[in-house]
N, C-alpha and C positions, 0 to 999 in steps of 0.2 A: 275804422276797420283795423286799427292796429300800426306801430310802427311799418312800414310799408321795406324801409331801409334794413332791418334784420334781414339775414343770410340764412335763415329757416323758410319749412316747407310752406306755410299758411302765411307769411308776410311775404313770401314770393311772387304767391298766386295771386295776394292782393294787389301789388305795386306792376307785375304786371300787366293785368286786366286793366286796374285803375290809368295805365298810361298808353294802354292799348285803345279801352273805349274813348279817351281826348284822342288820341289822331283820329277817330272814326268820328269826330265833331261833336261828341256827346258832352254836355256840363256834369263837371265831375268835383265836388266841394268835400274834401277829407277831412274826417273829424273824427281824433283820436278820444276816446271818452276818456282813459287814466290808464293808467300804471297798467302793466301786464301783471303783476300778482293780485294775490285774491282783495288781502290786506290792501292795497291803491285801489281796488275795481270797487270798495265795498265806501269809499272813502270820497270816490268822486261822484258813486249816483245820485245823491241829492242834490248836489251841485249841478251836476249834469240836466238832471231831469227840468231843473228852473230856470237853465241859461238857454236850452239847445230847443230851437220852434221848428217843428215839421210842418208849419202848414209852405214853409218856403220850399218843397221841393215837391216832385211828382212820386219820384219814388226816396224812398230808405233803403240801403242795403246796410246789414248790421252783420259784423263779425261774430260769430258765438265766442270766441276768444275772448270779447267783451261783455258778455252775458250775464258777470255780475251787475255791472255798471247800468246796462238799459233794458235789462230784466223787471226792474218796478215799471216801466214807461214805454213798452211796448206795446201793449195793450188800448191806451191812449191815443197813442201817436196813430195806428191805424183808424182812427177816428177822422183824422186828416189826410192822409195820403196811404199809399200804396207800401209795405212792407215787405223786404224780401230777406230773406237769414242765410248765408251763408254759415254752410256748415263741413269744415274741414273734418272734425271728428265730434262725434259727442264723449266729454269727458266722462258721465258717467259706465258709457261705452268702453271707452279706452282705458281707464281703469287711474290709479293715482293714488296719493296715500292713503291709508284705512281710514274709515269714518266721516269721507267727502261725498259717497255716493248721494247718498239722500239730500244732503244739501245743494248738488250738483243738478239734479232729478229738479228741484224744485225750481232753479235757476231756469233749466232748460223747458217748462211747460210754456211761456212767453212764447218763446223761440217759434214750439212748434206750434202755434197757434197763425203763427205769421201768416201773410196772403201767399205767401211763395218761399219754397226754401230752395238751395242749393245744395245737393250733393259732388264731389268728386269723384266717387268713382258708384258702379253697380252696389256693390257691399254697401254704401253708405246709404243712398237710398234705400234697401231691403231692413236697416236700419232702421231708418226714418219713419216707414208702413207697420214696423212692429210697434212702434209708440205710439202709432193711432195716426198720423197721418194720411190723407190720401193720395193715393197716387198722380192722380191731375195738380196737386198742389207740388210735386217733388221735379225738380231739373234735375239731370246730372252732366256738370261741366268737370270733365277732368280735365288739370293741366298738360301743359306742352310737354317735352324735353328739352327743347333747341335753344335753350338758354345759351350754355356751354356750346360752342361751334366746335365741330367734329370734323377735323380735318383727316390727312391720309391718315392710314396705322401707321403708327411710325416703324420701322425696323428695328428688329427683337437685339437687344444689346444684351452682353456677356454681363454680371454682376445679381444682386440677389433677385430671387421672384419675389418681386410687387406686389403686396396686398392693401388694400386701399379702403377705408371707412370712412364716411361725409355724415355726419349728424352734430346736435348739441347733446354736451354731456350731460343728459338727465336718464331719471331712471327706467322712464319708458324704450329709450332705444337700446336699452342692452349693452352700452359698453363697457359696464363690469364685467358684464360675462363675456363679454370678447376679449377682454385684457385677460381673464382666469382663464378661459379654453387656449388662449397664444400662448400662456406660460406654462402651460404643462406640463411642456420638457423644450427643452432646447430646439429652436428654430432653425440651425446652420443653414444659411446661406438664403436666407427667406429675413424679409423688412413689413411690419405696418408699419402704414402710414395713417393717423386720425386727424382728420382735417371738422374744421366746424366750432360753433361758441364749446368755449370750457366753463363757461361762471353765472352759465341761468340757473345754478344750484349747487352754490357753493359747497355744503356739506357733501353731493354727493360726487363733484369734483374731487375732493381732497381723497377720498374714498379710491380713486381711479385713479389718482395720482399715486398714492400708496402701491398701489396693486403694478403701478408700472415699476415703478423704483424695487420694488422686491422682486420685479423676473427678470429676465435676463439683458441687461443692459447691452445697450446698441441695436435691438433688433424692433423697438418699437419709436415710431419719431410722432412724434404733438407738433404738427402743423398750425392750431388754429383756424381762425378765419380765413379766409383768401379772396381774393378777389375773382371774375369769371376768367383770365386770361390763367391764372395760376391754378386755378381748381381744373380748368380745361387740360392744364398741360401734368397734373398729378393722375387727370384720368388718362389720358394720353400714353403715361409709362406705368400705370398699373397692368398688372396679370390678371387680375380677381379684385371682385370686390364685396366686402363682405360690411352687412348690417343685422344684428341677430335682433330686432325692435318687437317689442311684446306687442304694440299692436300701431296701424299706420292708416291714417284716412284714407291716403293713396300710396304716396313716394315717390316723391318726384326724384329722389337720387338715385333709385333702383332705374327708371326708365333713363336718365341721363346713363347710369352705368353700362344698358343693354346699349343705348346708341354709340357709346363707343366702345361695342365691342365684348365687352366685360364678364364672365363666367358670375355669378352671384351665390353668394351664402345667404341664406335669410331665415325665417320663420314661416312657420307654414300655420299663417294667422290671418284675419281681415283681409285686406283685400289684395294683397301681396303675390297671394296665390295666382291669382289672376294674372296680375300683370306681368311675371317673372316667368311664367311658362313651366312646363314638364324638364325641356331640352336644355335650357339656359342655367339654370339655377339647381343648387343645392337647396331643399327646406327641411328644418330640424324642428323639434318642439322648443317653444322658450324657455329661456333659461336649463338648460340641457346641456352642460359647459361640457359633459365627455362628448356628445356628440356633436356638438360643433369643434372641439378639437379635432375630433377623426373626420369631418367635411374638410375641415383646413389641412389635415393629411392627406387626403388623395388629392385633391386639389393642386397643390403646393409641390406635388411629386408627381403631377403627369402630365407634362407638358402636351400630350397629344390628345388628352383630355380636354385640357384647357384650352385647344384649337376646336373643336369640335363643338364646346358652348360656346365659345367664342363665335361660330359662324351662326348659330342657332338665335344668340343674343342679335346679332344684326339684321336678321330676319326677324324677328320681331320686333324692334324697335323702327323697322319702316312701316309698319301698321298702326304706330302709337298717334295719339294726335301730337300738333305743332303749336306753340303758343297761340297763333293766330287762329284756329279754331276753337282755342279756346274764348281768346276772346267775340269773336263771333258769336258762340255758342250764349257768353253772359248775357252779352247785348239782346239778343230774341228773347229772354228772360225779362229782362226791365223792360223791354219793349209791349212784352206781354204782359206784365203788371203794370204799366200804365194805360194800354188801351181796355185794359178789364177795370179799373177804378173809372176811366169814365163814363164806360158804358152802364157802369151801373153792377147791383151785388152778382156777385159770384153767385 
């Protein structure tokens, strides 16, 4: 299913369902197929397909992250046992360099062939139905928030207004264009902060890195990774939180943001919409660098504003689900693709 240990959205969900369902007694045996690029995924499925025996388990759950990888041996393995596909986003959905779709399309017919898939959010399953799926065949588990523990608000302190971004630097979540919309004229008395991987795409790091260093120094800070005690306490003292991502399976940083609180910038794309509300959030078209500039201008200037989503965000994020429904939620999933493999076909 993937590095489980990455600080991104779809190895989050995995590691922690995967360590949710062992406390719930369930046998849980992790097997990474290769590399997270395409180049390692295309490298280990023949390998893969001749080392790895499904008839040892009841069910498969298979990440589409790794899609290259057990795309040839899908098809097979349901021969033996029960199949279920977890599916954060479909790539050719979400979009990615020019001239991967079709390739991407072909990767993903396996997937949905599977006895069971998984969605996260509403959008993804409506998804799923457009590619021929049926609806009896589609879960939707969305993630928790409560990773990050949300303790008081802390008391509003003198110094800049806080803006706050939690992603990897790639080109789907927009941080070029949040570095272009921040620079567009001087910040005074306002700070981002970019927390999250900088080097799952070196080129278009270096790119972002550029675009920092030409605006206006001292008002943008490169965080990194963090761990949850540190990421907690970065949400903690932001004012806003802003993510401008072309497109998102779900987002689990946007609901972390609402539960503590958080005003949001985002796009008004997949399934974003949804979970960020009318009240709470700002949404712009992507890649729109004037108009998220001018979101990050009123924003950034009205503090009474900023209380006002601010209570709208906390109200809905007591509605969100909690990890533990999520994992609940998978669990009746395997549960039900195992008692349908032995009752016999679908």
């Amino acid at each position: 299913m993937g590095d489980t240990g990455r600080k991104t959205g779809g190895y989050l969900y995995n590691g922690r369902v995967i360590s949710g369902l062992r406390r719930r007694g369930m046998q849980i045996e992790e097997v990474v197929a290769g590399g997270a690029s395409p180049a390692e995924q295309r490298t280990a499925a023949p390998r893969f397909g001749s080392t790895f025996d499904p008839s040892r388990f009841e069910v498969i759950v298979v990440d589409a992250l790794a899609r290259i990888a057990v795309a040839p041996h899908l098809d097979r393995w349901r021969s033996s046992c029960s199949v279920v596909v977890l599916i954060h986003e479909l790539p050719s959905v979400a979009g990615g360099k020019s001239g991967t779709v079709a390739h991407e399309r072909n990767c993903e017919g396996p997937l949905l062939r599977a006895d069971r898939l998984v969605a996260v959010s509403d959008q993804g399953r409506n998804v799923l139905f457009n590619r021929g799926v049926s609806f009896g065949r589609i879960h939707v588990v969305p993630p928790g928030f409560d990773r990050v523990p949300v303790g008081d608000a802390p008391t509003r302190r003198d110094g800049p207004v806080r803006a706050l971004s939690v992603a990897q630097w790639i080109e789907r979540k927009g941080i070029l264009s949040l570095i272009e919309a921040w620079t567009l004229h001087e910040r005074g008395g306002a700070v981002l902060e970019l927390i999250g991987e900088t080097d799952a795409d070196p080129g278009y790091a270096a790119r972002v890195r550029d675009a920092i260093e030409a605006g206006h120094r001292g008002s943008i800070v490169v965080s990194g990774c963090l761990d949850d005690a540190a990421l907690g306490a970065a949400y903690a003292s932001a004012d806003l939180f802003v993510l401008p991502s072309r497109y998102e399976g779900y987002g689990i940083v946007y609901a972390e943001a609402l539960a503590h609180g958080l005003p949001i910038i985002a796009c008004d794309t997949g399934p974003v919409p949804d979970l960020v509300g009318q009240e709470a959030a700002f949404l712009v078209r992507p890649d729109d660098t004037h108009a998220l500039s001018t979101a990050l201008d009123v924003l950034l200037e009205d503090p009474k504003l900023r209380a006002s989503m601010s209570a709208a965000a906390t109200r809905r994020a007591s509605h969100l689900p909690r990890w533990e429904d999520t994992v609940a939620g998978f669990e009746q999933v395997l549960r039900t693709a195992a008692e349908s493999r032995n009752s016999g076909p679908m």
